[in-house]
TIKESE-620235 format. One record per residue: x, y, z of N, C-alpha, C, O, CB in turn; residue in three letters. Coordinates in steps of 0.1 Angstrom, whole numbers, plus 5000, padded with zeros to 4 digits. Glycine has a CB too. Example, Ala and Ser with C-alpha at 12.3 -4.5 7.8 and 13.67 -1.06 7.14 Angstrom:
BEGIN
513249435078512349555078513249675078514249675085511349555090ALA512849785071513749895071512950005079513450115080514149945057SER
This chain:
BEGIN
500849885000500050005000500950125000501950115007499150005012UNK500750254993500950394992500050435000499050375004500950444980UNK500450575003499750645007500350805006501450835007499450585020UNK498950895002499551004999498851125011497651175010499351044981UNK499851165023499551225033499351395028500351445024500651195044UNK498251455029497851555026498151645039497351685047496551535022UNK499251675039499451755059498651875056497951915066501651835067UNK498451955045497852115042496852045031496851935026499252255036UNK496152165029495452165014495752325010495152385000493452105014UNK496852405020496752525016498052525006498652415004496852635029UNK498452644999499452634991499652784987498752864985499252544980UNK501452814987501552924983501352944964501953024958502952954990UNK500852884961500052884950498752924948498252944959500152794946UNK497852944938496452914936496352884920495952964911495453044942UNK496852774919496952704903495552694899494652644906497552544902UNK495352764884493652714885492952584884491752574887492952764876UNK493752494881493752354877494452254887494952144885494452344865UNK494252334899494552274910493852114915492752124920494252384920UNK494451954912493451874913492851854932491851804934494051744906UNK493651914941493351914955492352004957491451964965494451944963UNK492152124952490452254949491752354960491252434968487752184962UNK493152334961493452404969493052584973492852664982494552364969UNK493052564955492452684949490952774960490752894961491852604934UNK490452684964488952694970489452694983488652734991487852574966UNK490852664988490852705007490752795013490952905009491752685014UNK490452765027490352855038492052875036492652765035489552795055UNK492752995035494153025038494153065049493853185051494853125030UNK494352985061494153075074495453005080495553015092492553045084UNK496352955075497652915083498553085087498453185079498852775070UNK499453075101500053145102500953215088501353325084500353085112UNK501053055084502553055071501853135059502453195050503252865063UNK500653135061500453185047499153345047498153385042499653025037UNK499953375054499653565058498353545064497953655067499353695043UNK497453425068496353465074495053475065495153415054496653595080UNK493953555068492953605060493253735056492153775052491753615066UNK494153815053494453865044494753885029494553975021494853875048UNK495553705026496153725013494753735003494753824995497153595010UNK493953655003492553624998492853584985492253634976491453734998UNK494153454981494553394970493753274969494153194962495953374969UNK492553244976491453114977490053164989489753244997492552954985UNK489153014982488153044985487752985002488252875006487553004973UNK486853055008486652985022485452875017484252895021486153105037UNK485952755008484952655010485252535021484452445024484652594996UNK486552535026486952485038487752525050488552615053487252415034UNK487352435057487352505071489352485072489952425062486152385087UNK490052525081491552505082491952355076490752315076492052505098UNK492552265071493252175066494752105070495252005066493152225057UNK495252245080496052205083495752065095494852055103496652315087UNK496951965089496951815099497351915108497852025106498051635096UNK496751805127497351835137498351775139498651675132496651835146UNK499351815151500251695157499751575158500051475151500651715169UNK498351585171498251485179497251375162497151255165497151545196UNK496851405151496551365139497751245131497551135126496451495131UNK498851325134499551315125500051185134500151085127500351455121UNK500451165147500551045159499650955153500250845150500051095175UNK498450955152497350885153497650825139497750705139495850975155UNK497850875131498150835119499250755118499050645112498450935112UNK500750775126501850705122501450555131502050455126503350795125UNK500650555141500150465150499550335139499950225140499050535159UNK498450405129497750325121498550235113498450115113496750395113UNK499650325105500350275097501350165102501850075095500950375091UNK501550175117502750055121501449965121501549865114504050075138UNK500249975129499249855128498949795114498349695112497949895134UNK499249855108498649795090499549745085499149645078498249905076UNK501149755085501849675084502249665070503349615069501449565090UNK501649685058502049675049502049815036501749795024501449555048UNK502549925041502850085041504250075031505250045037503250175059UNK504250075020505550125014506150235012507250275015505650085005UNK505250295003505750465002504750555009503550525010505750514985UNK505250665013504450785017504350905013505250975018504650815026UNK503550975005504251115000503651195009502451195013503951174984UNK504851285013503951425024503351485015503851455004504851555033UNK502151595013501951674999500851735002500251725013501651584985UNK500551804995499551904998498651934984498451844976500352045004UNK498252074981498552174992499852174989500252104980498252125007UNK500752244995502352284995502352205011501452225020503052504993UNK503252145010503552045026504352175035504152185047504951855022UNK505352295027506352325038505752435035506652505030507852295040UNK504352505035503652595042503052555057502752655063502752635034UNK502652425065502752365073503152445084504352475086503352275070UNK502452485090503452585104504052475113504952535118502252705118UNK503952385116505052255118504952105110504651995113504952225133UNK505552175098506152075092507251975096507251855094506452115083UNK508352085104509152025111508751915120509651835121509652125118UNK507751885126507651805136506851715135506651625143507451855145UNK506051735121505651585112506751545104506751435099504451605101UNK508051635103508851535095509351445105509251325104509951595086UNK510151525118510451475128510051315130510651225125510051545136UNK508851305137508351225139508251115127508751005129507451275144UNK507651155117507950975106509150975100509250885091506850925090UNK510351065102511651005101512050905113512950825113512751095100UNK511250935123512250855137510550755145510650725156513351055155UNK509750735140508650645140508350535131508050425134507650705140UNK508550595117508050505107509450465094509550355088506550585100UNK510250575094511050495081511950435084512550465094511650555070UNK512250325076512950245079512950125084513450025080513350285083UNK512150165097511150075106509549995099509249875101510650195119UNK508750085090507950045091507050035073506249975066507650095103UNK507950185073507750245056509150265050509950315057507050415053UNK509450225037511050185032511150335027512250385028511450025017UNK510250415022510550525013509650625017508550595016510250494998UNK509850755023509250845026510050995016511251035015509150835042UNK508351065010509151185001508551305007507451285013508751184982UNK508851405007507851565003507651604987508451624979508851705009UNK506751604987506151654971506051794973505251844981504451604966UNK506751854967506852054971506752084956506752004947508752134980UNK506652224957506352304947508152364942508652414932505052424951UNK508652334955510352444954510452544948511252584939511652384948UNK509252604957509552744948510952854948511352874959508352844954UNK511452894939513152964943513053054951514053104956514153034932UNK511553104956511653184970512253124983513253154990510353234975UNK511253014983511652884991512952874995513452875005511352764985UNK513452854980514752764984516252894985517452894989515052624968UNK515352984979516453144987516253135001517353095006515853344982UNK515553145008515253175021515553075031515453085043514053205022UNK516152945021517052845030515752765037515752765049518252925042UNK514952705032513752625041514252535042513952475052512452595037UNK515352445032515252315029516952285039517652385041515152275009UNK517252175043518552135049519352215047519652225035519052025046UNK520152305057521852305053522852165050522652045053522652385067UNK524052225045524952095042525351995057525751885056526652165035UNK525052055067525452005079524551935088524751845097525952105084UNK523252025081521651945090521451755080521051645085519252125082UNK521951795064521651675060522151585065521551485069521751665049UNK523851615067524551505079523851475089523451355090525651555085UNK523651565099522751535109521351415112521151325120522451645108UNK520651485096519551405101519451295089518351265085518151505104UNK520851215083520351105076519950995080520051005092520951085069UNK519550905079518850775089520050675091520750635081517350685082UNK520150635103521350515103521050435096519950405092521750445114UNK522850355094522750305080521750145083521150085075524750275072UNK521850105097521349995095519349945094518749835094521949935106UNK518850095093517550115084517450085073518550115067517050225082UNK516250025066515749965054515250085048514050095046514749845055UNK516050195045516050275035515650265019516150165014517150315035UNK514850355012514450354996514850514995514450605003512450304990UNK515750524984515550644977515050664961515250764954516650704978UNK514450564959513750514943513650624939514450654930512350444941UNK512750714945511650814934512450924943511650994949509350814936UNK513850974946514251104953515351144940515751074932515051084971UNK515551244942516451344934517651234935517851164945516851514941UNK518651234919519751174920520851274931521751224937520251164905UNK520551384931521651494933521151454953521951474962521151714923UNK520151424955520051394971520351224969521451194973518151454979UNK519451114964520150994968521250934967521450824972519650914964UNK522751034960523650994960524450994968525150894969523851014955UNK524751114974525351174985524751114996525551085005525351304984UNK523351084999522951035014522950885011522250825019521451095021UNK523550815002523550645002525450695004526050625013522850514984UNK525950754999527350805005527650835021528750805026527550934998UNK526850895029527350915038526550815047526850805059527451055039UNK525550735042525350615051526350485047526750415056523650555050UNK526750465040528050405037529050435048529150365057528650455023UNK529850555046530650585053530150545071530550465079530850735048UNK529150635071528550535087528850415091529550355100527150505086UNK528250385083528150175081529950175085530050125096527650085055UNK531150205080532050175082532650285091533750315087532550135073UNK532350345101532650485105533750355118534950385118530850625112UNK533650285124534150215132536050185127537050175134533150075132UNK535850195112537050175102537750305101538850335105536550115088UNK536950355096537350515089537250635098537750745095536450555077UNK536650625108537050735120535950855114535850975118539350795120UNK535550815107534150945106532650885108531950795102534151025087UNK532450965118531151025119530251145118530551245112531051005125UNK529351125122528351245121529051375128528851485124526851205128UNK529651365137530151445144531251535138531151655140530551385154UNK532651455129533651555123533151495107534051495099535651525128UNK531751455103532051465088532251575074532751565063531151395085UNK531251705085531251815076532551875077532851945068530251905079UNK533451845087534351925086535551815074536351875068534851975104UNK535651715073536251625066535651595047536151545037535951495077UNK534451665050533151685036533951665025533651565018532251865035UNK535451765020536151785012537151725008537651724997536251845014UNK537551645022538151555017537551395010538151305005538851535028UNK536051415013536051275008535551274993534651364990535051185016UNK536151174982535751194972535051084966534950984973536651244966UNK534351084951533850984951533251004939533051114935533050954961UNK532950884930532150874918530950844917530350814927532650804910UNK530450844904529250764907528750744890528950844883528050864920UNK528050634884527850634869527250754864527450814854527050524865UNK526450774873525050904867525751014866525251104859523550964880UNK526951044871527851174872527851234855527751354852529651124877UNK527851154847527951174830526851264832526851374836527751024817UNK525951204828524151204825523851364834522951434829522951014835UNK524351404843523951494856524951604849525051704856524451424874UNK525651614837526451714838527151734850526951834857525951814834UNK527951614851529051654866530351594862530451544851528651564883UNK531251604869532551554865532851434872532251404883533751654869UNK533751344867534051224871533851154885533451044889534951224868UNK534651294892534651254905534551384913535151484910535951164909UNK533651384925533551504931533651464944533551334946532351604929UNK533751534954533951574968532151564977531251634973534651764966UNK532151484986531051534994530651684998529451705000531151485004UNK531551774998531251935000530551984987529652074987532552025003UNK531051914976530252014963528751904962527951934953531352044944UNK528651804970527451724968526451804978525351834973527751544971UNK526751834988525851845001525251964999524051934999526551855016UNK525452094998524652204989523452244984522652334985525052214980UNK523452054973522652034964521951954966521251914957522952014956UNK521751894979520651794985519551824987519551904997520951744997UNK518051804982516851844988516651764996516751644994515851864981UNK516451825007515951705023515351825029515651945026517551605036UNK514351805039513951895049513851815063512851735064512651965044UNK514451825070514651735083514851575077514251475082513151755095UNK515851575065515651475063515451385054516251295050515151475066UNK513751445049513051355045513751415030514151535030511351355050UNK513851325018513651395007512751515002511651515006513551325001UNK513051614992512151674987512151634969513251584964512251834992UNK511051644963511051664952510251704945509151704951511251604948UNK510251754929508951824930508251774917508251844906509151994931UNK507851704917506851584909506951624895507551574886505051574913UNK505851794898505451814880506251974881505752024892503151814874UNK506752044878507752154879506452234875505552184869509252154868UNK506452374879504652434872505052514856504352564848503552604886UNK506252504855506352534837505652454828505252484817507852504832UNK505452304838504952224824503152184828502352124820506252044822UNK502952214836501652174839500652234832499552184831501352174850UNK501152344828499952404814499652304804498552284798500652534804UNK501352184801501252144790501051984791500751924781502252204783UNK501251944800500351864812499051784815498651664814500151924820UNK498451914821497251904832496151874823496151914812496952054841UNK495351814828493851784821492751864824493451894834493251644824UNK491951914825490952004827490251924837489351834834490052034815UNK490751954852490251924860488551934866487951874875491151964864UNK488152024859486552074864485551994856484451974860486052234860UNK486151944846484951874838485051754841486251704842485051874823UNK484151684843483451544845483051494834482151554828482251524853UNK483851334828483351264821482051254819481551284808483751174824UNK481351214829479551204829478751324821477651304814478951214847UNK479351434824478851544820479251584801478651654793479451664831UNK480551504801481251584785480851444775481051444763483551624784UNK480451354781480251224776481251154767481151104756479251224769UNK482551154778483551094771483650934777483250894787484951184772UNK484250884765484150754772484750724782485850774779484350684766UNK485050654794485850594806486450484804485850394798485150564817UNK487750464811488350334815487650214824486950244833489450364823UNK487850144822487350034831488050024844487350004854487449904824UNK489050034845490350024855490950184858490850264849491649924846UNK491450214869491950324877492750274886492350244897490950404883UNK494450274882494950234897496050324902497250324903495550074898UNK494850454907495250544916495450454927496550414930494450654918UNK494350424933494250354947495650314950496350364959493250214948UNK496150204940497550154943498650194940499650184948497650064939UNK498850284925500250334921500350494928501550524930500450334901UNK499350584931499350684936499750684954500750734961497950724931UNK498050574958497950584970497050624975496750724970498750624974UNK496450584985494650624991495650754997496850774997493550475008UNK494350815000494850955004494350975019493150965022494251084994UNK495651015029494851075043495051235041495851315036495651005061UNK493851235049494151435053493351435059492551335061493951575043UNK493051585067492651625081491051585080490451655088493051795085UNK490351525073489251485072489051335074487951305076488851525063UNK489851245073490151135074491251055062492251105058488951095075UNK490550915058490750865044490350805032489650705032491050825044UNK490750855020489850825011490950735001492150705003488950965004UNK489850724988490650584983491950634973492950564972489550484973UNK491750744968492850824958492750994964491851044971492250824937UNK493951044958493751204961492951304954492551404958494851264961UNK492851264942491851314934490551294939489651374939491851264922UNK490551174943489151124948488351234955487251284952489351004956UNK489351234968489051314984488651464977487551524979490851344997UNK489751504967489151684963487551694958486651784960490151764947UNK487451534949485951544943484951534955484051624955485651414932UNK484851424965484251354973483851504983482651544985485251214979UNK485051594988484951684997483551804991482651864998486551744998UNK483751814975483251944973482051864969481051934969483952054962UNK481751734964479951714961479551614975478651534974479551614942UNK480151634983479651595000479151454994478051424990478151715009UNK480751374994480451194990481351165000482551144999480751114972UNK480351165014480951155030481450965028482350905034479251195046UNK480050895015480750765018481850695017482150575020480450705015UNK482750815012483950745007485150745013486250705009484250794996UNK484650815029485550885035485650765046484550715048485151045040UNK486650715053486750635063487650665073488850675071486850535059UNK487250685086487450695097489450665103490350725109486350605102UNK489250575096491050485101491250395089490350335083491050345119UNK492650395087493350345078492950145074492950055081494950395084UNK492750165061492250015060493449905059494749915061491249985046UNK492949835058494349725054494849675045495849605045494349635058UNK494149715036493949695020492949805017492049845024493449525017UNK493249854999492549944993491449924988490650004985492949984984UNK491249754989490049664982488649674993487549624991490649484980UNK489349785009487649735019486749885010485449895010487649755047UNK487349955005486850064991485649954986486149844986488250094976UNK484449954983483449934973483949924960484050034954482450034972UNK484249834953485049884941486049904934486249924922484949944939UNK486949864948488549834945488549714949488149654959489649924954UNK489249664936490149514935491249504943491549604949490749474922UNK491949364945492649314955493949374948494949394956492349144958UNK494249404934494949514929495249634934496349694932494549544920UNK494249674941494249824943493949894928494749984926495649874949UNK492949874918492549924911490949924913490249834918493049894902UNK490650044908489450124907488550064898488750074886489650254903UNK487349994903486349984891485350084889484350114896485549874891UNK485850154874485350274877484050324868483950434864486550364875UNK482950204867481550204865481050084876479850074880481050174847UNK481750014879480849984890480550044903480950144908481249884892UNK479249934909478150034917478350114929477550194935477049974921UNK480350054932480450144946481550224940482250274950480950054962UNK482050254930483150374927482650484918483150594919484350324919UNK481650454911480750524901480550654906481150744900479250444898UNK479950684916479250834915480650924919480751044916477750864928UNK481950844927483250914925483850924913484351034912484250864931UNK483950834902484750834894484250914881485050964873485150694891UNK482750934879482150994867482751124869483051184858480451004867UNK483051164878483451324879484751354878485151464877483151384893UNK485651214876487051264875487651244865487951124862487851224885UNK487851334858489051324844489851254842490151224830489851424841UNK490551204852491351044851490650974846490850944834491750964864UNK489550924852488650814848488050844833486950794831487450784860UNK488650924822488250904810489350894805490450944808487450994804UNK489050794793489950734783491050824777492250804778489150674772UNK490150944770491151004762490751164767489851214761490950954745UNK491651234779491551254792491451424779492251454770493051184806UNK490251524785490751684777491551744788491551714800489251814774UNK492451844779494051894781493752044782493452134774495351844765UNK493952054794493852204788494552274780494052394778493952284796UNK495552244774496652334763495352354752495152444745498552234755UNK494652224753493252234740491952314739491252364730492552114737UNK491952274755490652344760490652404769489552374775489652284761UNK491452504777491452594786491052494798491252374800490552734782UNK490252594805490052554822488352544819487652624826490752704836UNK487652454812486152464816485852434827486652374835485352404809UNK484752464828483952394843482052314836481152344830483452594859UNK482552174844481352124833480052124847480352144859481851914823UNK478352094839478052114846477552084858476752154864477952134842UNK478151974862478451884878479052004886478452054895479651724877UNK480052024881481352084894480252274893479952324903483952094883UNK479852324881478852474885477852454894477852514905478052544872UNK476852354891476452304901476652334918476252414927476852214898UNK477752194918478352214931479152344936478852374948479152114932UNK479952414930479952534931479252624933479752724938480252564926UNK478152624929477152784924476952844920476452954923476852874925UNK477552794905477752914898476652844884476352914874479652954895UNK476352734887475052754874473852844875473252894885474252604870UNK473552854860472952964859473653114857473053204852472152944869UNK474853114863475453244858476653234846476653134839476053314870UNK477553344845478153344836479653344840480453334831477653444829UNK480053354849481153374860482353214855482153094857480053374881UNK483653274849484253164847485053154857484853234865484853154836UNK486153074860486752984869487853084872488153054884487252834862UNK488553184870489753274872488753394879489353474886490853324856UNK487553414877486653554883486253514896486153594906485153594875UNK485853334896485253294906486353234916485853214927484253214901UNK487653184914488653184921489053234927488953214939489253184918UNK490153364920490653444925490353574915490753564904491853384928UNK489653704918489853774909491253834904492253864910489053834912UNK491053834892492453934885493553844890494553904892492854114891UNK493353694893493953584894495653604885495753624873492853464890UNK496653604893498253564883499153464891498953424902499453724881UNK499853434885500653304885501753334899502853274898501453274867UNK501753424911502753404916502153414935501053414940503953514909UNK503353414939503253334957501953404963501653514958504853384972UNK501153364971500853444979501453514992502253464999500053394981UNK500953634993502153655008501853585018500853545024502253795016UNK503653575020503753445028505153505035506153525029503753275018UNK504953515046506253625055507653505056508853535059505553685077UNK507253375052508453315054509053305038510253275038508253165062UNK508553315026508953325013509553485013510653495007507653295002UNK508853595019509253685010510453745008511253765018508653755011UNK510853794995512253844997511954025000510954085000513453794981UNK513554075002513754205005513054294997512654405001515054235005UNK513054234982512354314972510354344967509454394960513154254959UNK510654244978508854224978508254344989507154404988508254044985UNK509054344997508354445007508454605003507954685010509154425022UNK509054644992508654764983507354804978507254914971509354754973UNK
């Protein structure tokens, strides 16, 4: 089982093709200016996970027993007014121990990563997981899994080689090292742990990465508002979000995909929502022992008609802009008027942060 942990649904974004509706949140986190910025809508109440949530959660997952990957995600995960202490906690509760691969899905925005959110060269030392954890870095940045399967190596023999965590940053330069991907990465043959560590995304840690970069999601993204049912395109038989994605938790509970939860939340399809983590994706109505989606039969149907995944030959917005079909006006409020999706969003809606006192730079406050 996957699972994709929704800690926020807020985001220093408001993409209009947002598939989470983050677009539509209450922004009321500290991190993200409050009720002031007004870059989304109050159709939900706060979203931020709690601590004592986020416990309850890593509890379920050692009881279920069979948790492989986790993505933190949002929402932007490291708008989080303690992100720190959900990473904390399922670096030193669950990986290794219980989940082999834990990521952050971030947006990395270069405000972000000016303002130093992510690891210094010295915190990554700090907080990599001892070497004798059942570690995955599958799906993490080459430029972060190389260097941290490097310095758990070095660990692993630190009894030999006289380094540890303690004098490694200061030794960083002396250690050198190759690696095949070095070609492919535009790097040189052999480099130094000091010019590796720099370039690590980790945040307490955990990897970061950033799935779909937003240059390309224009060229991407499917027209999230329109429902198959409504455009009468044809559907797949099969959907295996549930399994290759991952059921989705967030501060509402859990549902079977993350797409799912954004649809399920805004046309109030409470059945889909379950209390505590299952044990399989299949106690879902509708999900196979696959973890795929049957997505006309009688217990996935009134989720899946609505979601653009679930059609065959999926509309793009590069073709057809951002419609809204008429299920989602509907549920919105906006049938019967004329009001498109950037008026009713955000007015005079543009592509950049909201204020957010931990992004901004010197030149913003002009």
């Amino acid at each position: 089982m996957n699972i994709e942990f929704d800690v926020t649904l807020q985001c220093n974004f408001s993409c209009l093709n947002c598939n989470r509706h983050s677009n539509f949140n209450d922004l009321s986190s500290p991190l993200t200016g409050g009720k002031k910025n007004s870059v989304g809508l109050d159709l939900y109440e706060s979203t931020d996970i709690s601590i004592e949530k986020t416990k309850e959660f890593i509890e379920e997952v050692k009881e279920n027993g069979t948790v492989e990957r986790i993505h933190l995600i949002g929402g932007e995960p490291l708008v989080h007014p303690t992100m720190d202490k959900i990473c904390d906690l399922m670096r030193e509760e669950l990986w290794g121990k219980y989940v082999r691969e834990i990521l952050i899905i971030s947006n990395l925005h270069p405000k972000m990563l000016k303002k130093g959110t992510l690891d210094k060269p010295e915190d990554v030392i700090k907080y990599v997981p001892s070497p004798e954890f059942d570690i995955a870095y599958e799906h993490s940045l080459l430029t972060t899994s190389i260097p941290i399967n490097i310095i758990r190596k070095i660990l692993l023999e630190s009894s030999k080689n006289g380094i540890d965590r303690n004098n490694m940053f200061e030794l960083a330069s002396e250690i050198r090292f190759s690696d095949p991907n070095f070609p492919h990465m535009n790097m040189p043959s052999e480099v130094s742990l000091s010019e590796m560590l720099p370039i690590v995304s980790t945040f307490h840690g955990i990897p970061v990465i950033n799935y779909k970069p937003l240059s390309a999601k224009h060229e991407e993204h499917r027209c999230a508002l329109v429902a198959p049912f409504d455009s009468g395109q044809e559907m797949i038989d099969k959907c295996d979000h549930p399994r290759h994605c991952g059921v989705n938790y967030a501060f509402d509970g859990y549902w079977p995909c993350a797409n799912g939860a954004a649809i399920a939340r805004l046309f109030k399809l409470d059945k889909y929502r379950k209390d505590k983590l299952p044990k399989t994706e299949s106690e879902w109505d509708g999900v196979d022992e696959n973890g795929d989606a049957d997505t006309k039969s009688e217990g996935m149907w009134d989720l899946c008609k609505l979601c653009q995944v679930s059609a065959k030959n999926m509309l793009m917005e590069k073709e057809h802009g951002r419609p809204i079909s008429v299920s989602y006006r509907e549920a919105l409020g906006l049938e019967g008027d004329k009001k498109n999706l950037a008026d009713y969003v955000v007015g005079g809606h543009k592509k950049k942060l909201a204020p957010n006192p931990g992004f901004e730079d010197e030149d913003d406050k002009s």
